[in-house]
C-alpha positions as CSV (number, residue, x, y, z in Angstrom):
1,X,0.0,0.0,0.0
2,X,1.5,3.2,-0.7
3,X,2.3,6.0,1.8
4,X,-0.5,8.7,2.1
5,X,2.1,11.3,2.1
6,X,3.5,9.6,-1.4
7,X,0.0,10.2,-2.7
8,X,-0.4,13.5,-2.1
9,X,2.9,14.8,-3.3
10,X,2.3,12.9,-6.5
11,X,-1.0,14.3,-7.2
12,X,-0.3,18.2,-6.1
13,X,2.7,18.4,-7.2
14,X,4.8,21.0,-5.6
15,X,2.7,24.3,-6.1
16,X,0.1,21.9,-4.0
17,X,2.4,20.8,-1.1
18,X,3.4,24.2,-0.8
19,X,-0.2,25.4,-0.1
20,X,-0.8,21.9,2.0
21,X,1.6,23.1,4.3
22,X,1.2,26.6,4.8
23,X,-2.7,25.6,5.5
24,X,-1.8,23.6,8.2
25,X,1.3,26.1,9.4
26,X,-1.5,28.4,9.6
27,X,-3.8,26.1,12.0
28,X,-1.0,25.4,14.0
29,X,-1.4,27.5,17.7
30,X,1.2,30.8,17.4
31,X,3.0,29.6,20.5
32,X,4.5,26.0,18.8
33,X,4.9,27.8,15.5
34,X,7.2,29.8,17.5
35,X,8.9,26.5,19.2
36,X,9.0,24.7,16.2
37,X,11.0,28.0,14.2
38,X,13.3,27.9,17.2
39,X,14.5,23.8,16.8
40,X,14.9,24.6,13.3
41,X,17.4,27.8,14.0
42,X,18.8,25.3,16.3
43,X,18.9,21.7,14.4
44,X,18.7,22.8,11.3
45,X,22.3,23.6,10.3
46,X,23.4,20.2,11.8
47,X,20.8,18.4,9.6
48,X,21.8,20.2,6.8
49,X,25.4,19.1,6.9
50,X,24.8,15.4,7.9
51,X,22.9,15.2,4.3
52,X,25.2,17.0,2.3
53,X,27.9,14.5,4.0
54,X,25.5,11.4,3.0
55,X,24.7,13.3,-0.5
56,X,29.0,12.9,-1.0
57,X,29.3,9.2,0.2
58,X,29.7,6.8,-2.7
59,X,26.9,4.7,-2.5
């Protein structure tokens, strides 16, 4: 069976997901919008370099 989140990217392509998610950034409470933006300042560089890392590992 294939992922629901597979589905929907295929079918709404990326102008879709885009909209998806700002719906649901939007219904999200102010106060974890601000918690989640503040792991991402934190996490997110670290993430970023662990994949470019994997991205240059011969597979």
């Amino acid at each position: 069976m294939a992922r629901p989140l597979r589905l929907l990217t295929r079918r709404a392509g990326p102008v879709g997901l885009a909209l998806t998610a700002y719906d649901i950034w939007r219904r999200i409470p102010k106060r974890q919008r601000k918690q989640i933006v503040a792991a991402t300042r934190k996490h997110g560089p670290r993430v970023a370099s662990h994949l470019i890392q994997r991205r240059r590992r011969p597979r």
